[in-house]
N, C-alpha and C positions, 0 to 999 in steps of 0.2 A: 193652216190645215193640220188637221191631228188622225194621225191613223194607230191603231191600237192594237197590239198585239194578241191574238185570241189563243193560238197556241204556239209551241215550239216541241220539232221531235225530228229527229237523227235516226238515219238508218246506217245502223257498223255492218251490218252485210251487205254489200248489191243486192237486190232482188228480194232481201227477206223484210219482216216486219216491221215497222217502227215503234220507236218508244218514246214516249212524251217527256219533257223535261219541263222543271218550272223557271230556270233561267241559263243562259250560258254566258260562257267570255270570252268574247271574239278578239282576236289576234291580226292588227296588221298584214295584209297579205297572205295570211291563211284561210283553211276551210274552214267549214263549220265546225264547231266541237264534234269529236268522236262519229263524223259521218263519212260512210262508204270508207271505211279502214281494210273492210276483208271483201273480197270478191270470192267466188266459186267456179272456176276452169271450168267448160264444157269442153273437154279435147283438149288437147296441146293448141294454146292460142299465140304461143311467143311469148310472153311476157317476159322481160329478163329485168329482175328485180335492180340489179348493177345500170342499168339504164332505162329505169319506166316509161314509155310512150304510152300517150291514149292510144286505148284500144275498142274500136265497137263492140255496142254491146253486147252484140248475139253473138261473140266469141264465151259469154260468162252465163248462167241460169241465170236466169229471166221474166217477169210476169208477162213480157211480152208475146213471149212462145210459151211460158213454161207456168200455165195458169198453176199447176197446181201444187205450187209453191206459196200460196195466200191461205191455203188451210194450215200449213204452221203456223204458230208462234213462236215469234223467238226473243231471246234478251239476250244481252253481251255485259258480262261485270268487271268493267276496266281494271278493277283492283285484283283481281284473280286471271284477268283476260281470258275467259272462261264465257264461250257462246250455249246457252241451251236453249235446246226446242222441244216444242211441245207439237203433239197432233191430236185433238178430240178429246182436249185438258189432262192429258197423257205426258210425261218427258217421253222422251222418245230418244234423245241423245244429246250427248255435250259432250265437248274435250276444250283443254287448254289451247288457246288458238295460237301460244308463243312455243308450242311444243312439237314437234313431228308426231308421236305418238296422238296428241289432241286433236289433232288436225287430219289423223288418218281415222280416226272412228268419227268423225264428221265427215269423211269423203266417202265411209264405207254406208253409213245412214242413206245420201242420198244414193249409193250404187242401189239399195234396196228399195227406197222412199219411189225412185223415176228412172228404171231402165231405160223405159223405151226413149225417153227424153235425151236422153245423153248419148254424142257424138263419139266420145272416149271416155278416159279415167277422169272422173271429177276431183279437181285439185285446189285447196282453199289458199288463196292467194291473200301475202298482205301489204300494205299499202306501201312502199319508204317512206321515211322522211322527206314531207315536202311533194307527195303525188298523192291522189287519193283515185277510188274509182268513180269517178260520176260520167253519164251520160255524156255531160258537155267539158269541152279541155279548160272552160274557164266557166265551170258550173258550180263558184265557192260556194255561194249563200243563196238557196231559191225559194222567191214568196209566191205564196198563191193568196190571191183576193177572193176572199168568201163571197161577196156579192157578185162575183161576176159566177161564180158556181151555182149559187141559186139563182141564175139569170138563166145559166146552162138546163138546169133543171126544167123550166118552162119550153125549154127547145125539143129536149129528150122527150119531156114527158112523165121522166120517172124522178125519185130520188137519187142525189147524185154526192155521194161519199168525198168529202172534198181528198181523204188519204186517197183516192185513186193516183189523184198528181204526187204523189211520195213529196211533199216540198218540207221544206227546216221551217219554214214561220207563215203562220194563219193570220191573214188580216182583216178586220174591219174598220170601217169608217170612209172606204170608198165606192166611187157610184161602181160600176159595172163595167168593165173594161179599163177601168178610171189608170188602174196599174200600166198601162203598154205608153200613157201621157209620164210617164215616170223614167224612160229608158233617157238616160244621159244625168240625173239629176241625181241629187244624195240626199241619202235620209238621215239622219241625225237620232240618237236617243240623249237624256240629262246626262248621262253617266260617260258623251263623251263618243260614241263608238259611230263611224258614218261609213254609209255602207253607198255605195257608187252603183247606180243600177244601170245594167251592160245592153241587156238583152231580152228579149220576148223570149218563152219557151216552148219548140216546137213537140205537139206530143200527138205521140206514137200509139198503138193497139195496147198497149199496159195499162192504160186507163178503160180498157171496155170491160175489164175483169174486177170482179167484187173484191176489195178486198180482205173482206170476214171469209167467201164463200167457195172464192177461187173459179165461179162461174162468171164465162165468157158470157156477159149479159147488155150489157148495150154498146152503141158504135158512138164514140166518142170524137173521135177525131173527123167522121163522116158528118156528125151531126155540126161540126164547129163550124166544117167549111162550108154545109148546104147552109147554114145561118148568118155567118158571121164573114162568110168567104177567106178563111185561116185555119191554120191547124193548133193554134197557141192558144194557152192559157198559164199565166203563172209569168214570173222576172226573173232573172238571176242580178244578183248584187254581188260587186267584189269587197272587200274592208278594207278601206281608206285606214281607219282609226282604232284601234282596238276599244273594245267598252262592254258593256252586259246589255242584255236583250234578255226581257221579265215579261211572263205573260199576264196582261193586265196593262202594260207600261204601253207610252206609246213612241213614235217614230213623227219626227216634223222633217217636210222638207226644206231644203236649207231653201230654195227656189219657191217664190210661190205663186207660179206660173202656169198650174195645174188645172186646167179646167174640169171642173167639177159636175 
């Protein structure tokens, strides 16, 4: 069985936009390349950098609550570590995110950008060595299956933006659901890299929000459970093996035990 990578994209903020990539190089035991390195504090959430704990999300801005955080765009250029955003093809702000001064004219943007949104001082949090911020505490690597989206789309009704699920890698070449037959099993690419697939991914109201529009536009997670009686759609994989992951390239499972 051969599944084929369609795309691959990281998101360096929690909560903000993603940016597509044409291949990355996974690592043993780590995350995905350059994803969820910065979070954004709504309030003092605890966080003590000397000892990272996951922390829920709705301690950080969020598409969950915080739809109107999908009308930016943003990029992050590791080479300068330097996050900017755009509103209405506008910059709107950037600063050095390894600097307190950069980090304070990105906290001061959103004081302006969502008062009402914010709990307290919004604080751009980054990631140590070896934590990142994701959803899930062992949420390395997570795929979503295009076909089960446009499967999704016949239940809604509407078109259905597979970025709603924020995931690192797009797949085709499975039936519909085909992904949730994959939890326990390992994917392999040529180049070496196998990725251990954990778990279903339970999702939450951030998927009912556009994310070009930042309109709260359909009920996603409502629509999964009255169809499919679950709130998941998408896998998280840990990395067995370090190796590259191309989009175009595909993924064989080492198991081939999958019903199709």
């Amino acid at each position: 069985m051969s599944i084929r990578i369609a795309s691959l994209q990281r998101y360096p903020v929690k909560g903000l936009s993603p940016e597509p990539l044409s291949s990355v190089s996974l690592t043993k035991g780590d995350y995905f390349p350059g994803d969820r390195l910065f979070a954004i504090e709504n309030g003092p959430a605890g966080f003590d950098p000397e000892n990272p704990q996951h922390q829920p999300k709705i301690k950080f801005l969020m598409l969950m609550r915080n739809e109107s955080l999908a009308r930016l765009k943003t990029r992050y250029l590791d080479s300068i570590t330097t996050l900017f955003i755009e509103e209405g093809g506008r910059e709107v702000a950037r600063g050095d995110l390894s600097t307190r001064e950069g980090q304070l004219a990105v906290e001061a943007f959103f004081r302006r950008f969502m008062p009402r949104d914010l709990r307290g001082p919004p604080k751009v949090l980054a990631a140590p060595q070896g934590f990142r911020f994701t959803d899930s505490r062992r949420g390395f690597v997570s795929l979503i299956n295009l076909a089960s989206v446009r499967e999704l789309e016949n239940v809604v009704g509407a078109p259905v933006d597979p970025l709603r699920f924020r995931g690192n890698v797009h797949l085709e070449g499975l039936e519909p659901w085909a992904e949730f037959g994959l939890v326990g099993q390992v994917l392999t690419t040529a180049s070496g890299a196998r990725l251990k697939v954990t778990k279903r991914i339970e999702r939450c109201a951030a998927t009912n929000v556009d994310p070009d529009t930042g309109i709260r536009d359909l009920e996603i997670p409502k629509s999964l459970m009255k169809a499919y009686g679950h709130f998941d759609c998408g896998i998280y994989a840990e990395v067995l093996s370090g190796g590259t992951l191309e989009v175009g390239g595909d993924l064989e499972a080492e198991q081939a035990t999958l019903a199709l």
